[in-house]
Backbone as a ProteinNet text record, in pm:
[ID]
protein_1_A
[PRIMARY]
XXXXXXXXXXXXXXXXXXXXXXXXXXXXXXXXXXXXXXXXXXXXXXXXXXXXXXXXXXXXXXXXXXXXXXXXXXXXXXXXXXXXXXXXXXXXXXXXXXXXXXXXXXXXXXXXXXXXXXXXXXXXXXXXXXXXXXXXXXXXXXXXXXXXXXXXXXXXXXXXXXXXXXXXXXXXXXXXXXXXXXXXXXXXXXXXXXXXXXXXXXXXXXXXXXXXXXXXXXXXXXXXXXXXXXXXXXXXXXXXXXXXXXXXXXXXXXXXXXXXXXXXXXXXXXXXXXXXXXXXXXXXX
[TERTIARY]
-2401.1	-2430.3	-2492.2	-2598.8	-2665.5	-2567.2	-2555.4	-2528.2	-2594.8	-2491.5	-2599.4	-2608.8	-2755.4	-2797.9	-2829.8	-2744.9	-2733	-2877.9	-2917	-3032.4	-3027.1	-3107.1	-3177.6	-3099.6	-3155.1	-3142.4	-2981.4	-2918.2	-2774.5	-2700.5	-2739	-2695.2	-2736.2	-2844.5	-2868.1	-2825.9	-2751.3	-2716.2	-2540.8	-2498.8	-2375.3	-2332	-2420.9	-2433.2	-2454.6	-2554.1	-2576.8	-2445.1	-2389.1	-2232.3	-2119.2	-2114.6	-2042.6	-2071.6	-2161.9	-2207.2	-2165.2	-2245.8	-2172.8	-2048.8	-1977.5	-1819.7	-1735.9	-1823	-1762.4	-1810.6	-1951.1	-1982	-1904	-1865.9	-1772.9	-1655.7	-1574	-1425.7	-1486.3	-1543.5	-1552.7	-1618.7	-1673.9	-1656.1	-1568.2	-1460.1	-1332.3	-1215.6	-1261.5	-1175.4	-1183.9	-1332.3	-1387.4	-1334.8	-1364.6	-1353.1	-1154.1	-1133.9	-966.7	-896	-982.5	-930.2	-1029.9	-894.8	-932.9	-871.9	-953.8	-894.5	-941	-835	-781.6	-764.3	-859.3	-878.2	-755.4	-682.7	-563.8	-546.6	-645.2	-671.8	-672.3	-673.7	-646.1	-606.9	-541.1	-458.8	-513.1	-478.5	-496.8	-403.3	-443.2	-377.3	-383.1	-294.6	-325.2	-343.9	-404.6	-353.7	-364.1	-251	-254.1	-214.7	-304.1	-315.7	-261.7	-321	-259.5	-174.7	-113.6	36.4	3	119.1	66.7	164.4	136.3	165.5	239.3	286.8	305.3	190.7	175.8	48.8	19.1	-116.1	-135.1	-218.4	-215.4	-242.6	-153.9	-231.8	-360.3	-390.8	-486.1	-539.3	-562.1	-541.3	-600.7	-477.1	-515.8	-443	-501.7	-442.2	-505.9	-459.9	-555.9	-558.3	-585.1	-567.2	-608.7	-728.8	-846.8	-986.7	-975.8	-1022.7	-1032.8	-895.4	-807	-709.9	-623.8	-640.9	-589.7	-726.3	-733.1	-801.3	-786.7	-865.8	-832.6	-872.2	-799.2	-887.6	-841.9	-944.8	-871.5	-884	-797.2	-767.5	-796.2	-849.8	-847.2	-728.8	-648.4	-571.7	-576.2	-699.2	-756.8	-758.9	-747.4	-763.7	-872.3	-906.6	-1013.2	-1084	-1133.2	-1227.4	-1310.2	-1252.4	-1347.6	-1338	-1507.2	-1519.9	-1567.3	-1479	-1529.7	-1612.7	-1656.8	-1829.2	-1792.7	-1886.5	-1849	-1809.8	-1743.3	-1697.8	-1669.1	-1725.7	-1722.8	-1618.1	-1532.6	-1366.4	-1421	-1357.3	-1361.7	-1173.5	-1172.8	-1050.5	-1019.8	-846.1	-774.6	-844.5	-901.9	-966	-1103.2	-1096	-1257.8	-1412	-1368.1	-1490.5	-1564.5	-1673.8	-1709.7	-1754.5	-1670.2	-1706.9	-1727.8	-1818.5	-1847.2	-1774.5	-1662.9	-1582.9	-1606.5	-1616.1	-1634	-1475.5	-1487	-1343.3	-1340.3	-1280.1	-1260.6	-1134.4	-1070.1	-946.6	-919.3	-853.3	-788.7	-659.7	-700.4	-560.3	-614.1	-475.5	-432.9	-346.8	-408.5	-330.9	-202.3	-109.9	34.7	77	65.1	115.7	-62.3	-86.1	-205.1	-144.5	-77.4	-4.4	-24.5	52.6	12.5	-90.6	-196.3	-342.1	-394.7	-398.3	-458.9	-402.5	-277.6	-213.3	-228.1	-135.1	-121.4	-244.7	-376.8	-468.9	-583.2	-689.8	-820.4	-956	-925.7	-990.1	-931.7	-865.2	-785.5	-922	-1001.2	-1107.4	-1167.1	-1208.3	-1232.3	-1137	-1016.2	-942.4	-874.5	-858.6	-811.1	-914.1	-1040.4	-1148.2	-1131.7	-1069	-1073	-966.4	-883.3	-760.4	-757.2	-853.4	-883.9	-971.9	-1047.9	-1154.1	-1029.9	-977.5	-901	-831.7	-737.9	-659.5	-691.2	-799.3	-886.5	-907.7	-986.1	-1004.8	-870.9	-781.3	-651.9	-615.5	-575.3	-504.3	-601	-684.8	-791.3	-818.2	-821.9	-786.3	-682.5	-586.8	-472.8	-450.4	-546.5	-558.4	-642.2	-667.9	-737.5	-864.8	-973.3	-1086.2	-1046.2	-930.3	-869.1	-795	-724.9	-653.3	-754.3	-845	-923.3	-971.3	-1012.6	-1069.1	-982.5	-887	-782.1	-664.3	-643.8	-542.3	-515.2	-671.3	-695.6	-584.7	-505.2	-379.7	-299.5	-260.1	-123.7	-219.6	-344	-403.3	-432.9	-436.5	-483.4	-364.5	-227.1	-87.7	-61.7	-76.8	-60.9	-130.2	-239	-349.2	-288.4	-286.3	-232	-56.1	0.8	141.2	125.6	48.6	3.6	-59	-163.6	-237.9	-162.1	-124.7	-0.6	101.7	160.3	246.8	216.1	73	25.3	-13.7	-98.9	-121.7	5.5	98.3	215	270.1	271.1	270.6	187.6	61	-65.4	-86.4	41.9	44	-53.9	-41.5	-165.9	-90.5	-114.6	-60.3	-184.6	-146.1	-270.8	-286.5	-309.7	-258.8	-292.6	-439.1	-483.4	-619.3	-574.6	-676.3	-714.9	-872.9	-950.2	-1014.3	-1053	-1155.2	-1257.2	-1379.9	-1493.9	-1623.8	-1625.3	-1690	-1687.7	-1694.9	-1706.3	-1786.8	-1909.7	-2048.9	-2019.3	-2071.7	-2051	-2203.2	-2193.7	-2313.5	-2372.1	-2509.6	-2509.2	-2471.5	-2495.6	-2443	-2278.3	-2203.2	-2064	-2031.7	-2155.4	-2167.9	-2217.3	-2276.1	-2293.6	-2200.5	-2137.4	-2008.7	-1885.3	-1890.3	-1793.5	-1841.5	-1965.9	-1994.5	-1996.3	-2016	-1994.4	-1832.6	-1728.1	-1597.4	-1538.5	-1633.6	-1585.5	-1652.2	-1743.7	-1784.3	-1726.3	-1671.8	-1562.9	-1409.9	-1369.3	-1241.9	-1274.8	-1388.3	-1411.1	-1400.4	-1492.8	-1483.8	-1322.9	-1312.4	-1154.6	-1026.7	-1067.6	-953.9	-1078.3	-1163.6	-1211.7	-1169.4	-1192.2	-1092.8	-995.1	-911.5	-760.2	-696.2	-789.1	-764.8	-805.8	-977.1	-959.1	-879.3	-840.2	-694.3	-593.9	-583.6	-451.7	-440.9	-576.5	-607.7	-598.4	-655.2	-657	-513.1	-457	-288.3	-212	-184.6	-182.7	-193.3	-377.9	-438.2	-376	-326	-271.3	-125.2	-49.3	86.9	125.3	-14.3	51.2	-2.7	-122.2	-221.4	-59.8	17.9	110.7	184.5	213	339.3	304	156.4	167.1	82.5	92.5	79	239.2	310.6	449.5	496.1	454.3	536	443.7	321.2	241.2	301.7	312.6	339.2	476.8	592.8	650.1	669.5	535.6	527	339.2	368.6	264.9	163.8	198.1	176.7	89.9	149.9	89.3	16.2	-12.2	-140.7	-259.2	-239.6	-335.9	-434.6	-295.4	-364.2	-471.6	-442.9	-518.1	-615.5	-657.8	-791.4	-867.1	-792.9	-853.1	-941	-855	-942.2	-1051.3	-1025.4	-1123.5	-1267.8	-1218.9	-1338.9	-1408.4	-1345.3	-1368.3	-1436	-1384.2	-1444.8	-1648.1	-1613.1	-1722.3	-1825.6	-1751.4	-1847.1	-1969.2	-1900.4	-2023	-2139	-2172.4	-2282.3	-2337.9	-2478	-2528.9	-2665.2	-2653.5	-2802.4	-2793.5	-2595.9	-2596.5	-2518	-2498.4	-2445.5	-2323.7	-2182	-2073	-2000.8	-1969.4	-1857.1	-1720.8	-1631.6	-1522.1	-1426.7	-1362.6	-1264.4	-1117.1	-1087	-957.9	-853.5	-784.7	-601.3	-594.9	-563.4	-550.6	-379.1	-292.8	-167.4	-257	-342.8	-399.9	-410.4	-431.6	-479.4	-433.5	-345.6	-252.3	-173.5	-125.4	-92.7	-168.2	-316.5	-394.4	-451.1	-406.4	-441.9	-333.6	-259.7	-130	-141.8	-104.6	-75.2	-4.2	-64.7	46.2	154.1	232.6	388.2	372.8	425	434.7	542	513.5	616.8	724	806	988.7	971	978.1	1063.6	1177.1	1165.4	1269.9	1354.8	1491.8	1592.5	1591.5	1630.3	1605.3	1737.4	1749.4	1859.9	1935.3	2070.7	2202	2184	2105.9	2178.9	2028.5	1962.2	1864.3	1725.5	1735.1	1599.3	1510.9	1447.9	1286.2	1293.8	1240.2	1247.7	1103.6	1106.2	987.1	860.5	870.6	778	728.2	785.2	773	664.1	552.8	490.3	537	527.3	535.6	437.6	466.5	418.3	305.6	218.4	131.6	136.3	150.1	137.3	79.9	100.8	64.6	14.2	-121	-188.8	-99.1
17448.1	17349.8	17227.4	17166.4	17031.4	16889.6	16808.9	16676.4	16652.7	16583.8	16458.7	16365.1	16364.3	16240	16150.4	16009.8	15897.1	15824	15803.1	15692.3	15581.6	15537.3	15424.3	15325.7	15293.2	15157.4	15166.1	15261.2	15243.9	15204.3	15236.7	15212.8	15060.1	15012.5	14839.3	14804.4	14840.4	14711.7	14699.7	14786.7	14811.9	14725.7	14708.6	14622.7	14496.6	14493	14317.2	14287.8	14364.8	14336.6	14265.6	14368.6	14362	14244.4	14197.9	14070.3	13947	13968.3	13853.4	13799.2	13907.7	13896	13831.9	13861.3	13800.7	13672.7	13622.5	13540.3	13408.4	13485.7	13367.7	13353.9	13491.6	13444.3	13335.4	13366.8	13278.9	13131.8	13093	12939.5	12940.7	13014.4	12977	12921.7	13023	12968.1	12855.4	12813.7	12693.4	12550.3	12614.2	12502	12421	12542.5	12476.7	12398	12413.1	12324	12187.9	12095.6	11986.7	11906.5	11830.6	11730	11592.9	11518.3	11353.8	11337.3	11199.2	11186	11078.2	10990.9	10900	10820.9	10775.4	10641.5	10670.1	10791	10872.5	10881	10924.2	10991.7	11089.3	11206.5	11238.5	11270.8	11209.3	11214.1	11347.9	11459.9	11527.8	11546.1	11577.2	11616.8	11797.9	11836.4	11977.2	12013.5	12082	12058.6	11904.4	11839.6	11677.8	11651.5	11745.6	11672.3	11602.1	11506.4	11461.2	11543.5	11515.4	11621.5	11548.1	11570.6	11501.7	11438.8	11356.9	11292.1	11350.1	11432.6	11502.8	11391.2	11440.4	11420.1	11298.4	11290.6	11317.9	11422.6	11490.9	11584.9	11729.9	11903.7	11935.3	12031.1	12039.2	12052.3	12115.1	12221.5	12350.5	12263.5	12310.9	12316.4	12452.8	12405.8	12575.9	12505.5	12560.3	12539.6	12548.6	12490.7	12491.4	12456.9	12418.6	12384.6	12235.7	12219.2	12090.5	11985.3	11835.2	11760.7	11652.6	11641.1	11512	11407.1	11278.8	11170.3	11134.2	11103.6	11022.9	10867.2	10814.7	10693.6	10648.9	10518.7	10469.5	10343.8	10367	10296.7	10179.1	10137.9	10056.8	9899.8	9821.4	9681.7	9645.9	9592.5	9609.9	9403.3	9403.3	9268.4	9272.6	9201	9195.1	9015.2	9045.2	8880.9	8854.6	8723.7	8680.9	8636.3	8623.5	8541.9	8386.6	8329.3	8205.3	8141.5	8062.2	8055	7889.5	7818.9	7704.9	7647.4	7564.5	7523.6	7345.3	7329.1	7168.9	7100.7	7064.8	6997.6	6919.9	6864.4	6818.1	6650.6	6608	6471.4	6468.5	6607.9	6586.7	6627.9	6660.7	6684.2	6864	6880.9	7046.7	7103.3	7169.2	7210.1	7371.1	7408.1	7570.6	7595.1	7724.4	7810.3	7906.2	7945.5	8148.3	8130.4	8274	8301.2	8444.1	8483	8626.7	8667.5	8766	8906.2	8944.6	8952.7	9074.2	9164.5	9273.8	9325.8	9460.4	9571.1	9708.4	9762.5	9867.9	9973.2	10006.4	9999.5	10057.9	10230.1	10195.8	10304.1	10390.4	10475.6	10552.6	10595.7	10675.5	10721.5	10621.7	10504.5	10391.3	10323.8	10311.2	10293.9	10357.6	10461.6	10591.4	10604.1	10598.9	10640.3	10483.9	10370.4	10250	10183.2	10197	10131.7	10231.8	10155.4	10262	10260.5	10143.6	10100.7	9974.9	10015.6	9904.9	9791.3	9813.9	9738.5	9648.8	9687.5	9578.2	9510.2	9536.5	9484.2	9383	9403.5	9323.2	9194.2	9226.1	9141.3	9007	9095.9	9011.8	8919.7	8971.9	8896.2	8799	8812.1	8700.8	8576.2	8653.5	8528.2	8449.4	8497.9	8440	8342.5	8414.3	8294.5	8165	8213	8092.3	7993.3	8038.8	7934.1	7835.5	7908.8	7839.5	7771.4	7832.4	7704.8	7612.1	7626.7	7477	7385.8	7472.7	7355	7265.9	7294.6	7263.3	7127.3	7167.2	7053.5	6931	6833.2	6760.7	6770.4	6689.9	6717.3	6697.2	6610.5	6590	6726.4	6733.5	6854.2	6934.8	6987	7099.7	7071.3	6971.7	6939.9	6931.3	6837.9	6820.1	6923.3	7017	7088	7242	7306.1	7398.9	7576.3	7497	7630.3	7593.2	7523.1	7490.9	7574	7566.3	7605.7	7784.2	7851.2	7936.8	8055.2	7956.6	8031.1	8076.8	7950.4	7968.5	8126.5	8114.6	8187.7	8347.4	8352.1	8517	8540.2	8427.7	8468	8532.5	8423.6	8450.9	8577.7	8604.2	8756.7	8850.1	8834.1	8932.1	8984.9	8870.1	8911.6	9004.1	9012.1	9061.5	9202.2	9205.8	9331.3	9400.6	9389.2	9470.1	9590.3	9600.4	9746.7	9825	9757.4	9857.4	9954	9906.5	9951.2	9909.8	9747.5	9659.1	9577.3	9507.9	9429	9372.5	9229.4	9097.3	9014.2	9011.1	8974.8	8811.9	8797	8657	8613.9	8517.5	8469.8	8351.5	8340.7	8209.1	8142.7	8048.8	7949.9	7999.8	7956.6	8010.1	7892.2	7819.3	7732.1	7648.6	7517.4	7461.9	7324.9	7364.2	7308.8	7188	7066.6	6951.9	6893.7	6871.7	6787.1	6700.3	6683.7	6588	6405	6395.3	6232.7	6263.8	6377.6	6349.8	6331.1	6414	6403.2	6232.6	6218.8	6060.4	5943.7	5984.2	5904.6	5924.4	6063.5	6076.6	6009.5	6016.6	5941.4	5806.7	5765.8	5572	5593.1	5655.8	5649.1	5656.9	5767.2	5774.4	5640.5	5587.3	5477.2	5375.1	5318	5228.5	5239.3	5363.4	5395.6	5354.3	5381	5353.9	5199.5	5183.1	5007.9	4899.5	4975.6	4942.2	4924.6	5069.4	5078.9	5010.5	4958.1	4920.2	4770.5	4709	4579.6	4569	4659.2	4647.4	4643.2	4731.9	4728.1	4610.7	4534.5	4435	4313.8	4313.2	4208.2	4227.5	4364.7	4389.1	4338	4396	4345.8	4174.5	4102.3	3958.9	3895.1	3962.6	3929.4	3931.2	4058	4077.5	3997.8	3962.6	3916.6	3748.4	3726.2	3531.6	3568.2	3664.9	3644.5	3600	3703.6	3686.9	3588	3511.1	3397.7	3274	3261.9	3184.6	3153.4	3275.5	3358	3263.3	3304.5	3230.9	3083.9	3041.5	2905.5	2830.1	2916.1	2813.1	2826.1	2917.6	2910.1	2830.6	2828.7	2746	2618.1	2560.3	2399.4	2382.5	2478.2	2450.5	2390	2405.7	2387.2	2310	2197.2	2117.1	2149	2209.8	2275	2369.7	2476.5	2593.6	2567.9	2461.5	2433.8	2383.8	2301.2	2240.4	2366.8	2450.9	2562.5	2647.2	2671.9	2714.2	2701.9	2510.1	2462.1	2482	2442.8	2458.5	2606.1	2726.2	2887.3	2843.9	2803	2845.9	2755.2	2642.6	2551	2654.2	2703.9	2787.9	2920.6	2978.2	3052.8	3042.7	2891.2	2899	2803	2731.9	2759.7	2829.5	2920.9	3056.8	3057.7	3055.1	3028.4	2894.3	2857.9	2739	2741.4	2783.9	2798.9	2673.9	2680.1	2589.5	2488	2385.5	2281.2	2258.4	2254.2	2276.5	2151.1	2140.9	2006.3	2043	2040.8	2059.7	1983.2	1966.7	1875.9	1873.6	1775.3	1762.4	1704.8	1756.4	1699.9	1554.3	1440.8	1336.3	1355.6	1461	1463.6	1463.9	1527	1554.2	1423.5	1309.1	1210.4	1116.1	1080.6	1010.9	900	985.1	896.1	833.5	850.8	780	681.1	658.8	575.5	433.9	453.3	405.1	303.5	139.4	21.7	20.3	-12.4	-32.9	-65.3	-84.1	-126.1	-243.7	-344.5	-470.1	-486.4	-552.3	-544	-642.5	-614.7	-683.6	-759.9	-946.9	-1053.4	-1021.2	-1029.9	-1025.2	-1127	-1123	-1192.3	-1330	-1458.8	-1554.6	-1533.1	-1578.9	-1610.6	-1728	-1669.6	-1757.2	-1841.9	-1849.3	-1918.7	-2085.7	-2045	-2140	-2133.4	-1967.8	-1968.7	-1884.6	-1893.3	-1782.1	-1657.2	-1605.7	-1419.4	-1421.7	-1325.5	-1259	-1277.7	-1240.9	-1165.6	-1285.6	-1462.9	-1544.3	-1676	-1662.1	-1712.3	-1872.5	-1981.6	-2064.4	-2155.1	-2283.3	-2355.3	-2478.2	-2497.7	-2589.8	-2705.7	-2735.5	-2879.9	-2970.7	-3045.4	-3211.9	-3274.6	-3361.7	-3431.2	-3590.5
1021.7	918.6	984.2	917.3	924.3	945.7	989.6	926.8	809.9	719.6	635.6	704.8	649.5	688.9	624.9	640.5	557.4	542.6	436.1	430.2	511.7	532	610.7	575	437.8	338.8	287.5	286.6	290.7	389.4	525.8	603.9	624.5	628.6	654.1	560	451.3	309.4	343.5	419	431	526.8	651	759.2	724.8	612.3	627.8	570.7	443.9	408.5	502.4	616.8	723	760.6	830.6	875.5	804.6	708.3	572.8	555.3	551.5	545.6	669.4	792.3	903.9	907	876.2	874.5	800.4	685.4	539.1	623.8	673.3	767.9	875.8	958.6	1069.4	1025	872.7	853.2	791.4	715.2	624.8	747.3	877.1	935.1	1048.1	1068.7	1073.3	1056.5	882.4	784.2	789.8	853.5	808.6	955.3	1027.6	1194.9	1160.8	1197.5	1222	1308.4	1330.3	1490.5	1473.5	1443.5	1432.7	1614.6	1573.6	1714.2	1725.8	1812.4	1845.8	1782.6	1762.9	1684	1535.3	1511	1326.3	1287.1	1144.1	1119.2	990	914.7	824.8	744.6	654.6	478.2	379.7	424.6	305.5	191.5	92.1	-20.7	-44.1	-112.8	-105.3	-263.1	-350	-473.2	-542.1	-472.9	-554.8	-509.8	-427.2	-388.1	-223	-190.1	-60.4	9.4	93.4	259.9	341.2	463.8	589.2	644.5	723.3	784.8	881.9	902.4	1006.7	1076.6	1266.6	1351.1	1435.1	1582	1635.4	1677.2	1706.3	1793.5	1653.9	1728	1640	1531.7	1399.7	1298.6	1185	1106.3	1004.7	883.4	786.4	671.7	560	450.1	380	277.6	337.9	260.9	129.4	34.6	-111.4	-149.1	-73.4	-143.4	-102	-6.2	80.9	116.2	46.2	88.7	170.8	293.5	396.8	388.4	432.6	427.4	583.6	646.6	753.4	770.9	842.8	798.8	986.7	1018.4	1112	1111.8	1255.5	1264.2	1362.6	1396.1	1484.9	1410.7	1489.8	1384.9	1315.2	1249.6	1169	1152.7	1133.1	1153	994.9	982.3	818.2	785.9	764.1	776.6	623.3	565.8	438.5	386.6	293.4	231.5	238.3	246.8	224.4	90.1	77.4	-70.3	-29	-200.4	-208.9	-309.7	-198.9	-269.2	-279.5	-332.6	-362.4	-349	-243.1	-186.1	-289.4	-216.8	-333.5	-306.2	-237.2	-259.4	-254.8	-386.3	-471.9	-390.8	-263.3	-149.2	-158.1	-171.7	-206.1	-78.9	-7.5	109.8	99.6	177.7	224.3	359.1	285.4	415.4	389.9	535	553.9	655.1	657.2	743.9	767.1	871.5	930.2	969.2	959.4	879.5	986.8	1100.8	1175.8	1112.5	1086.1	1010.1	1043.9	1046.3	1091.6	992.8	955.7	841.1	954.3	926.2	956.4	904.4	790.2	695.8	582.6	713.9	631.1	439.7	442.3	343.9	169.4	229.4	136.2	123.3	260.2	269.2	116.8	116.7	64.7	-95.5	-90.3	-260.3	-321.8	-241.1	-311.4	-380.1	-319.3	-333.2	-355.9	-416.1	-458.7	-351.2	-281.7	-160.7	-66.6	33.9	82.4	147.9	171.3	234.1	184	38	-25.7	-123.9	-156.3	-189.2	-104.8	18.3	156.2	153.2	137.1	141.6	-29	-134.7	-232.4	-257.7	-192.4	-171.9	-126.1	48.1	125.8	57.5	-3.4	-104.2	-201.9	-256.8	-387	-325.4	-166.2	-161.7	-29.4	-27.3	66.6	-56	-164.6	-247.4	-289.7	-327.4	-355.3	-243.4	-113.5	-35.2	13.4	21.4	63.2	-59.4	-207.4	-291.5	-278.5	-213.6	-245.9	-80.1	3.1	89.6	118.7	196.8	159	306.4	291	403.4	535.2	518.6	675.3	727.7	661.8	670.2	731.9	686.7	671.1	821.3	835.3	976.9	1063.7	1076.6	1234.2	1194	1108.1	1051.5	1043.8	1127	1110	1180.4	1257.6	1283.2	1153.3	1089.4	1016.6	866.5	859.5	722.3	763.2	864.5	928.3	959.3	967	929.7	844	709.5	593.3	517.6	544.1	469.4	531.2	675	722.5	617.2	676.2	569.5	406.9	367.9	227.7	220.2	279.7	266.7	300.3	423.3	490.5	383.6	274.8	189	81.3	68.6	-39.6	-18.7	100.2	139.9	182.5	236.5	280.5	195.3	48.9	-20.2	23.6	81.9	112.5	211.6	283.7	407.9	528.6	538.1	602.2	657	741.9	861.8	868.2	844.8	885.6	1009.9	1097.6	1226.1	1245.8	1205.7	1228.9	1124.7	1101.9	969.7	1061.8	1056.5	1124.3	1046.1	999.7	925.1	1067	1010.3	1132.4	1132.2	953.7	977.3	807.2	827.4	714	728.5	605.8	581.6	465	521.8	418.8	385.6	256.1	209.1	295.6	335.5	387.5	372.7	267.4	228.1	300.6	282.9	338.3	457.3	533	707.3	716.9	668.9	697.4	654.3	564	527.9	674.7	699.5	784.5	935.6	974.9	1065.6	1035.7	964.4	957	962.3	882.5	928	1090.4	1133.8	1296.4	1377.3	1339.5	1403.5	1377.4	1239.4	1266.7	1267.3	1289.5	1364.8	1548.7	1533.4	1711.4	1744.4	1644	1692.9	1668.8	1564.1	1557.6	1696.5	1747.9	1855.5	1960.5	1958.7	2083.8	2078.6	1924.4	1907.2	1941.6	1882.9	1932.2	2110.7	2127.9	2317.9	2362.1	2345.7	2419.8	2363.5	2215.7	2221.6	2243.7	2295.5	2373.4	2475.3	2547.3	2721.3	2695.9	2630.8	2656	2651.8	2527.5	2510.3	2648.4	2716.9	2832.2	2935.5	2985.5	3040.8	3033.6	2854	2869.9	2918.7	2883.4	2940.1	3112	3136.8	3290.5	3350.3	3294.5	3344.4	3309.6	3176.7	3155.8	3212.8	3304.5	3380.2	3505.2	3554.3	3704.8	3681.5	3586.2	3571.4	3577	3466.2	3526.8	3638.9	3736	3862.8	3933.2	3932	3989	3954.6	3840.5	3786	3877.7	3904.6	3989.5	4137.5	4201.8	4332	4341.7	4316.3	4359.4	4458.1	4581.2	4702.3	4664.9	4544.1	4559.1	4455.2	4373.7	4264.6	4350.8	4461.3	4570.3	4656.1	4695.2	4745.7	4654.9	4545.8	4428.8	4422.3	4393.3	4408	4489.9	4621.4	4755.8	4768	4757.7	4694.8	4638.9	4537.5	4389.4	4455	4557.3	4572.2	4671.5	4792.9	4882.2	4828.4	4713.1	4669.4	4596.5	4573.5	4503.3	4599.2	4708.1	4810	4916	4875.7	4949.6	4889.4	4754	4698.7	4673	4773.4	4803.6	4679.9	4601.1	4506.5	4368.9	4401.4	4257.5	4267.6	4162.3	4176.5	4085.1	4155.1	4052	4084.3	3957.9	3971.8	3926	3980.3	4014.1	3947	3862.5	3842	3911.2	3935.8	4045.9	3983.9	3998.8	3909.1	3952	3884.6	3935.3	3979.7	3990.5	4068.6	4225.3	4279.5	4394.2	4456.8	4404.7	4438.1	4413.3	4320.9	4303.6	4459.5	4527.7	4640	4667.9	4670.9	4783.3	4702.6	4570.1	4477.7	4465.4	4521.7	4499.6	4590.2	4518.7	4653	4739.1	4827.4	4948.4	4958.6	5038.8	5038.7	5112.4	5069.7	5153.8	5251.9	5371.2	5505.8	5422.8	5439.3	5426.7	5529.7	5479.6	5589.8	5649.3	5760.4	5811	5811.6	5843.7	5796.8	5888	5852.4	5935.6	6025.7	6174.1	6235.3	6257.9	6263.5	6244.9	6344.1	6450.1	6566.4	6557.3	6484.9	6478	6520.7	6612.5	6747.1	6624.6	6685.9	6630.6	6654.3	6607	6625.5	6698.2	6789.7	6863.9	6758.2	6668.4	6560.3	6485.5	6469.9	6439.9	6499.6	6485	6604.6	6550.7	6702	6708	6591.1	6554.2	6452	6534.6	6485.9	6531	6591.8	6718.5	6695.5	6637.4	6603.4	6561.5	6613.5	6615	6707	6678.9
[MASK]
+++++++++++++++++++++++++++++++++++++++++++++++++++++++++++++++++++++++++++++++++++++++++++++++++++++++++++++++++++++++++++++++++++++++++++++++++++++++++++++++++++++++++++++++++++++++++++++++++++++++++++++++++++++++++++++++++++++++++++++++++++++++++++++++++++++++++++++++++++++++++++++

């Protein structure tokens, strides 16, 4: 007996079959390895329902029936628009500001919220506007950790169902009208001149106590007011270009102003004779 012999075209339709079929297994089973890298995590859902949190590294799923999201757990930097608040003493300033914050909890990332990213972002707008209303331009300027606490606490509190951790909230820059920049510079210029008043009437205050100080000890010692002059003349001796007149204490001079003392008679003697010191009297022609 013969073989049959199979057709051609049966035989290649049977094959490409074959092929096909291996081809669909080997992406079904493709499709169901996955690998969360460290920094990942993935969020199942498995008919709607949630799962355990898979990863890092690599991890099966069942195709057509389990959906992933993966979630990065790296800190995240999200910087705000600028937004124009008008402080509580009436001033309209432009602030931007920038977000450091880290999903904690993928799980609640994912179910709690419909997009944690931009919701994180709207939050930050809303309550920038509120607490800088609520401060004044000084504040805003020499105040900026105490307003910068506030704002992470506040956000921090809000996002925390979300499964978000806010780490650090910065102000980054705030733009003033110009007429206000020039108001604020005429303010810094006479705060300056102010304390530059105040120092040199400090310094002069100063400067009379101790000038007072060694004037009364000077007035004490006649001696050491003479010596004084004597300096100050010496001092201003060295320079021969000019002509100074000096005024001189009339205590300086005083003695030498003063009359003489007249010699005391001496006493006549008991015995009748002349004293040495008595010259003889004229004769009489």
């Amino acid at each position: 007996m013969h073989p049959v012999n199979v057709p051609a075209f049966l035989w290649s339709t049977s094959t490409y079959a074959v092929i096909v079929a291996v081809a669909a297994m080997l992406l079904l089973a493709a499709s169901s390895i996955k690998i969360a890298k460290e920094y990942e995590r993935g969020v199942v859902f498995r008919l709607g329902r949630l799962i355990p949190v898979k990863g890092p590294g690599l991890f099966f799923i069942i195709p057509g029936i389990d959906r992933v999201t993966k979630v990065d757990l790296r800190v995240i930097t999200l910087e705000v628009p600028q937004q124009e608040v008008i402080t509580s003493d009436n001033v309209t300033v432009k602030v931007n500001a920038v977000i450091f914050f880290q999903v904690t909890d993928p799980q609640a990332a994912i179910v709690r919220v419909f997009n944690f990213l931009d919701a994180t972002s709207q939050i930050a707008q809303t309550t920038l506007r509120a607490v800088l209303g609520q401060s004044s331009l000084d504040e805003l300027l020499g105040s900026r950790d105490k307003i910068n606490q506030k704002l992470q606490t506040i956000i921090d509190r809000q996002t925390e169902p979300w499964g978000i951790k806010v780490g650090t909230v910065e102000l980054k820059d705030a733009q003033l009208a110009d007429s206000m920049v020039r108001a604020l510079a005429r303010q810094a210029e006479a705060e300056r001149e102010k304390r530059a008043k105040i120092i040199a009437t400090d310094g002069e205050f100063q400067a009379a106590q101790v000038l007072a100080n060694a004037a009364e000890i000077i007035s004490t010692q006649p001696a050491a007011l003479a010596l004084r002059y004597m300096q100050t003349l010496l001092d201003m001796g060295s320079n021969q270009n000019s002509t100074i007149v000096f005024p001189i204490p009339i205590e300086l001079i005083r003695p030498l102003l003063a009359a003489p003392v007249p010699m005391k008679a001496a006493a006549a003697p008991t015995n009748g004779s002349r004293t040495a010191t008595t010259p003889d009297p004229i004769p009489r022609a």
